[in-house]
C-alpha positions as CSV (number, residue, x, y, z in Angstrom):
1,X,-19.8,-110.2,117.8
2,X,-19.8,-106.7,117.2
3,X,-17.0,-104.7,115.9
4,X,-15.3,-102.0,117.4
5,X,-15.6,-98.4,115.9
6,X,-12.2,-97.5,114.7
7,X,-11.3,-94.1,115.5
8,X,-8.1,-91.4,115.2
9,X,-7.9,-92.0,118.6
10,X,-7.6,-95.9,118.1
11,X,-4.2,-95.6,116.8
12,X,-0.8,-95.0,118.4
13,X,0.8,-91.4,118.5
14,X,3.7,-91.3,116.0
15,X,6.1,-88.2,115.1
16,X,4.0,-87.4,112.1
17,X,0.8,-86.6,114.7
18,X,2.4,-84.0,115.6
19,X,2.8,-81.3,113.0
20,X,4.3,-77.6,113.2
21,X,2.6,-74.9,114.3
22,X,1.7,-72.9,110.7
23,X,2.0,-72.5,107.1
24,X,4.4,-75.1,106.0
25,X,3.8,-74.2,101.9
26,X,2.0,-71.8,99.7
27,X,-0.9,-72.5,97.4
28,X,0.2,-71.5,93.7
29,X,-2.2,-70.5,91.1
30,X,-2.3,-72.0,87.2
31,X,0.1,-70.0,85.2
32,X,-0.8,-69.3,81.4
33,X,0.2,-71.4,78.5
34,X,2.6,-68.7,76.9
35,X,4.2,-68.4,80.0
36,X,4.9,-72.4,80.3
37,X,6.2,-72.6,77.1
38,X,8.0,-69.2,76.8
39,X,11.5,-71.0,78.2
40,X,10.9,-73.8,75.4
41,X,10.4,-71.3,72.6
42,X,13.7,-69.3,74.0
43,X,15.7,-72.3,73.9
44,X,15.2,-73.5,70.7
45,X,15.7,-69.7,69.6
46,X,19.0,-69.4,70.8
47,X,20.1,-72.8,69.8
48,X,19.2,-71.8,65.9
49,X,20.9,-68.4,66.3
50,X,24.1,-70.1,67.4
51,X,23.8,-73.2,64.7
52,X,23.4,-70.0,62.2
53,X,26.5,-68.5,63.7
54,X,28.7,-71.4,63.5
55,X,27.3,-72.4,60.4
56,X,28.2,-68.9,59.0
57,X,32.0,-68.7,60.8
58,X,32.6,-72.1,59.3
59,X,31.7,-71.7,55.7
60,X,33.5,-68.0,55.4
61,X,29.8,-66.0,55.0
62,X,30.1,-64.0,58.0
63,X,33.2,-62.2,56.1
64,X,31.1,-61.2,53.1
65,X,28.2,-60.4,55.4
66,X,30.5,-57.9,57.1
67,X,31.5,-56.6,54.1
68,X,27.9,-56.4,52.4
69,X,27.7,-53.5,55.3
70,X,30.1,-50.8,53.7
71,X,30.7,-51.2,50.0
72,X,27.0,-50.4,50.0
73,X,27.2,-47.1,51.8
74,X,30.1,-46.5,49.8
75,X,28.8,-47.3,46.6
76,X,25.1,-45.2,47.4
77,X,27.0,-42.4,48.2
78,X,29.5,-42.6,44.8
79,X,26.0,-43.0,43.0
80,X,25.0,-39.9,45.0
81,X,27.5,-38.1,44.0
82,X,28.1,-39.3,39.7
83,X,24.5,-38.7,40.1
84,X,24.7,-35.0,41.2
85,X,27.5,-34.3,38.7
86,X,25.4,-35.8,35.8
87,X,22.5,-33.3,36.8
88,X,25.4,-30.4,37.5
89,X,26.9,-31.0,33.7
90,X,23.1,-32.0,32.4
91,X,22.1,-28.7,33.8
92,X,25.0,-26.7,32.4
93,X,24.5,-28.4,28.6
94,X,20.5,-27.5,29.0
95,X,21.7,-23.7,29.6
96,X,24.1,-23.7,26.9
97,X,21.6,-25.3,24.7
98,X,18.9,-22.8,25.5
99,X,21.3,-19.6,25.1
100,X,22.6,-21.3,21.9
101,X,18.6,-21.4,20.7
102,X,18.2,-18.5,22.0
103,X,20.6,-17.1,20.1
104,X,19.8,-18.5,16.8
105,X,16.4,-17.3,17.6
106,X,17.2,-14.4,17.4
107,X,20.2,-14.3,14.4
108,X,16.8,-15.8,12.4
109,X,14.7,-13.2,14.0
110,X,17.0,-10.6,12.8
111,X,17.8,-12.4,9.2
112,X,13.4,-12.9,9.0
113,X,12.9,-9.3,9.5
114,X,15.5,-7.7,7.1
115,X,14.6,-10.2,4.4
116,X,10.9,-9.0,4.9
117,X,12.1,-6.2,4.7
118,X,14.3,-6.5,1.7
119,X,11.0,-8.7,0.0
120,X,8.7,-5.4,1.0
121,X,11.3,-3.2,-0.3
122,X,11.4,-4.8,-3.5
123,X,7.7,-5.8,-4.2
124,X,7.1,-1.7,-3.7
125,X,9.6,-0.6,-6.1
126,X,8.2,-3.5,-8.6
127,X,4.5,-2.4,-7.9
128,X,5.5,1.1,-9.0
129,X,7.4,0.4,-11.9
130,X,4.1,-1.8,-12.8
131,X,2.1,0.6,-12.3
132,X,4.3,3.0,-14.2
133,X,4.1,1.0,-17.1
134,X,0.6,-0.1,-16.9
135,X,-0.1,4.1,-17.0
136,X,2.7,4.2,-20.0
137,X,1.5,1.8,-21.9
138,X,-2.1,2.7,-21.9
139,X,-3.7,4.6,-24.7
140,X,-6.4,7.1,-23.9
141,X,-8.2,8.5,-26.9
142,X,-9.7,10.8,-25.4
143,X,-7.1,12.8,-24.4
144,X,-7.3,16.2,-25.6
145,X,-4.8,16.0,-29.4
146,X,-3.5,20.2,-30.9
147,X,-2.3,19.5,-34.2
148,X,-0.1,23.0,-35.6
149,X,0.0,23.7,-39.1
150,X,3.7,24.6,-39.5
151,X,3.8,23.8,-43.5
152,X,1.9,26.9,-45.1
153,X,-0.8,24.5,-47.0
154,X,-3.8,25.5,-45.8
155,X,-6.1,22.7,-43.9
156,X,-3.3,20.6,-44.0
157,X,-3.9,20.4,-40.1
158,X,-7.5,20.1,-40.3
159,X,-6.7,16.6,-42.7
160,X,-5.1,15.0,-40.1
161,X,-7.0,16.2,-37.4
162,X,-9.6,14.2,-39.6
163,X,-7.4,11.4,-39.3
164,X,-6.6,11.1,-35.7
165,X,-11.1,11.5,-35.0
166,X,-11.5,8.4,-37.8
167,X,-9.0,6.5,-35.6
168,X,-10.9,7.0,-32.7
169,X,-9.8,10.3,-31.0
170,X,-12.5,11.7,-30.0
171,X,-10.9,15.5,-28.9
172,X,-8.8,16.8,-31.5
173,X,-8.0,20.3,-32.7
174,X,-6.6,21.7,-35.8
175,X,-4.3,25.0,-34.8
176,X,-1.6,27.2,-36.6
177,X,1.6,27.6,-34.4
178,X,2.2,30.5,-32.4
179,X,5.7,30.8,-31.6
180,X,8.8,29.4,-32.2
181,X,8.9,25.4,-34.1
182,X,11.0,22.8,-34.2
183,X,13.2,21.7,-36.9
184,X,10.5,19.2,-38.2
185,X,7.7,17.4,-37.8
186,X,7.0,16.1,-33.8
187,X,4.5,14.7,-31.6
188,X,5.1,16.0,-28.3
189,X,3.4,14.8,-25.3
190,X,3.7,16.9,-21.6
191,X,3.6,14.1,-18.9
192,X,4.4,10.3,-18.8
193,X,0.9,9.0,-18.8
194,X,0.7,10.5,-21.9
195,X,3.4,8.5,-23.9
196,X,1.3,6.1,-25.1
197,X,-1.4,7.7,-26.6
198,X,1.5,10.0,-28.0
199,X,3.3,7.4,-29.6
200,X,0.2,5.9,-30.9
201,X,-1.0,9.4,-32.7
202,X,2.5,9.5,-34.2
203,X,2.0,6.1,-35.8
204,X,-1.6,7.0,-37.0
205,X,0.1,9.9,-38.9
206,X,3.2,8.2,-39.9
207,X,5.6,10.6,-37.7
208,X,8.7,8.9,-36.5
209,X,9.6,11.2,-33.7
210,X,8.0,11.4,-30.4
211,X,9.4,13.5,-27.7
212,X,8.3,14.8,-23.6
213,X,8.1,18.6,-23.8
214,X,7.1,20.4,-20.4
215,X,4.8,23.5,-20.6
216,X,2.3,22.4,-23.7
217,X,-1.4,24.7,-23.9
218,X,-2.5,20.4,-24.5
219,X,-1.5,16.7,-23.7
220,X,-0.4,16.5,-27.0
221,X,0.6,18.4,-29.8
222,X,1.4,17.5,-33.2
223,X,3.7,20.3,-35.4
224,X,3.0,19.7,-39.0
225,X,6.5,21.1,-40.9
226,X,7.5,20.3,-44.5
């Protein structure tokens, strides 16, 4: 026996055969994976933020993290300003200190130069007097020796004129005086240089006085007198 093809039209119309006219529903897409989960991720970060906050209220922290907020500006802005008054009175020590070296610079400036001055002084005057007695105390034998015959012996002069050349003098002269003579026997000598050499002919003769006479015709001039 053959079986019947079953077909839609087989079957008894029912309410569901006849559907509405149009859309009943709309097709949606697959939406990403961070959109899916975004409400999770939300939740659980609002639920830690309010655990946090009750755990904070309950345990007194929230105070001190309200008052971590101001005693910091506070304090940064006390440092601020101790900080500018250290560098104000830092400042004002560092000008006193330079105008204090600045001046005792200059006091030791002042006290350097008139002790230099002072030293120069001093080393000149010494220098001369040096030199003054280097010149003093030098004798030259060949300065130009005028013995005077003032004792009326005859060659009396030329003897020690002879005695003067065999201690070395090498320009003597034997003279008889021409004007007027001292009270006794002299060696007179015209300028300082020659005081020396004077006083060195006068012990060669064995004359005890020795005196600076301006206006001689030589250096030095011997007056022979009884």
């Amino acid at each position: 026996m053959a079986r019947d093809k079953v077909t839609y039209e087989s079957y008894e119309q029912d309410v569901f055969d006849n559907p509405p006219q149009g859309p009943v529903g709309a097709h949606r897409g697959s939406r990403p994976v961070m959109v899916r989960i975004a409400p999770f991720i939300i939740v659980i970060v609002v639920a830690a933020l309010c655990g946090f906050g009750a755990w904070a209220y309950g345990s007194g922290e929230y105070q001190n993290l309200l008052n971590l907020k101001t005693p910091q500006s506070t304090t940064a802005s006390s440092d601020t300003t101790q900080s500018t008054t250290k560098s104000d009175s830092s400042a004002s020590d560092s000008s006193d200190s330079s105008s204090s070296s600045d001046s005792s610079t200059s006091d030791s400036s002042a006290s350097d130069d008139s002790s230099s001055s002072a030293d120069s002084s001093s080393s000149d005057q010494n220098a001369q007097q040096q030199t003054q007695q280097a010149q003093t105390a030098t004798v030259n034998k060949a300065t130009q020796v005028r013995v005077v015959n003032g004792t009326g012996v005859s060659g009396y002069a030329g003897q020690k004129a002879d005695v003067l050349q065999t201690a070395g003098y090498t320009s003597v002269e034997a003279a008889n005086p021409t004007g007027s003579l001292p009270t006794g026997t002299v060696v007179w000598y015209q300028n300082e240089t020659d005081k020396a050499t004077a006083q060195d002919v006068a012990n060669t003769l064995g004359i005890t006085a020795v005196e600076q006479v301006q206006g001689l015709s030589a250096p030095i001039t011997v007056v022979l007198l009884n």
